[in-house]
N, C-alpha and C positions, 0 to 999 in steps of 0.2 A: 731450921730445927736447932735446940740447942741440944748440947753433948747427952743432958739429963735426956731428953725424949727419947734420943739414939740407944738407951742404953736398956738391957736386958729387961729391965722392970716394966718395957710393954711387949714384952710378949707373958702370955700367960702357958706354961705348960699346963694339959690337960688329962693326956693317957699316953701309954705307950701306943706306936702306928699298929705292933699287934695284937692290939687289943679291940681295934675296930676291924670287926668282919668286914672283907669286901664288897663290895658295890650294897651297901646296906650301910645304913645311916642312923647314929646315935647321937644324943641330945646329952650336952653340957653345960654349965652355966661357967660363961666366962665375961667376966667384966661386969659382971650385975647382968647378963643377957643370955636368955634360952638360946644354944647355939648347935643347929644342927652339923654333926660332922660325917662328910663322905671319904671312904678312902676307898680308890680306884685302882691303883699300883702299890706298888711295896714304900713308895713314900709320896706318893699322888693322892693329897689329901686335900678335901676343902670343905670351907665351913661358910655356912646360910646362916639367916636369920630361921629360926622354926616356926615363925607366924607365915600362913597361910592367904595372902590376900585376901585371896577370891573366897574362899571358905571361912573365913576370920574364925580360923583355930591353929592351933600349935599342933600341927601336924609332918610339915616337909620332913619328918627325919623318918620316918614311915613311908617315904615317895620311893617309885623306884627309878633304879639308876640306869641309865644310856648312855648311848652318843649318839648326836647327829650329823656324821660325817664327822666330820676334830671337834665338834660342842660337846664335852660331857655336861650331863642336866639330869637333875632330878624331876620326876613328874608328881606332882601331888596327890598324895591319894584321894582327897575329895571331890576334883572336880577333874583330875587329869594334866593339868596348864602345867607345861613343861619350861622349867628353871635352870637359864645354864649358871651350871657350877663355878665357872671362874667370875662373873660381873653381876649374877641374881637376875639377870634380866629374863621377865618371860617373853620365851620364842614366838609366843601364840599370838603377845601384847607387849608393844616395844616401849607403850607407856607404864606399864607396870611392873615391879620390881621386888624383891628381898636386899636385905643387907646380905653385902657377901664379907668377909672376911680374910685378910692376911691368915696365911699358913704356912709354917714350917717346920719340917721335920729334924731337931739334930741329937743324933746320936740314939735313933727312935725314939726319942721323945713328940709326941707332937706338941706344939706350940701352937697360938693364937693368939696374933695382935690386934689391932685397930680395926673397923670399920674400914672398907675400900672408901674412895672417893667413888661418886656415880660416875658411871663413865657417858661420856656426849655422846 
């Protein structure tokens, strides 16, 4: 990575973390991209892609939030297929996925960087 990529100008601040209701999900546009965000704790915040596979709609920020055992995941409201929130992967369908996104909270600010890499 060079020093520029390192540097503050990829993260995108979005809201303050009290500004998203808990365990309920609102949609941002960060980066050029509809980006669903969950906040779970008081700085336990993550962010999906808001396209829907299985439903091919922009819905996930509408899903509701869990955990399954240490997964937190949102479930889509269209068809159900439940999404963990740290990787996108759905639980249901280890082939299918949302973008999940870098998140970080500083000084409650929330932040969002990059695209994750899919995980193996």
């Amino acid at each position: 990575m060079t020093p520029r990529s390192a540097g503050t100008e990829e993260w995108q601040p979005v809201c303050r973390a009290d500004d998203l209701e808990p365990e309920r999900g609102a949609v941002a546009l960060v980066h050029g991209q509809a980006i669903a965000l969950f906040r779970l704790g008081e700085e336990e915040v993550y962010a999906l892609g808001n396209h829907d596979p299985f439903a091919r709609a922009s819905v996930m920020a509408r899903g509701i939030v869990g955990r399954r055992g240490d997964v937190p995941f949102v479930a889509s409201p269209a068809h159900k297929h439940a999404f963990d929130l740290r990787t996108g992967r759905c639980l249901e369908d280890a082939h299918v996925s949302v973008p999940a996104y870098d998140v970080r909270v500083v000084d409650g600010v929330v932040q969002v960087g990059h695209r994750k890499q899919d995980a193996a």
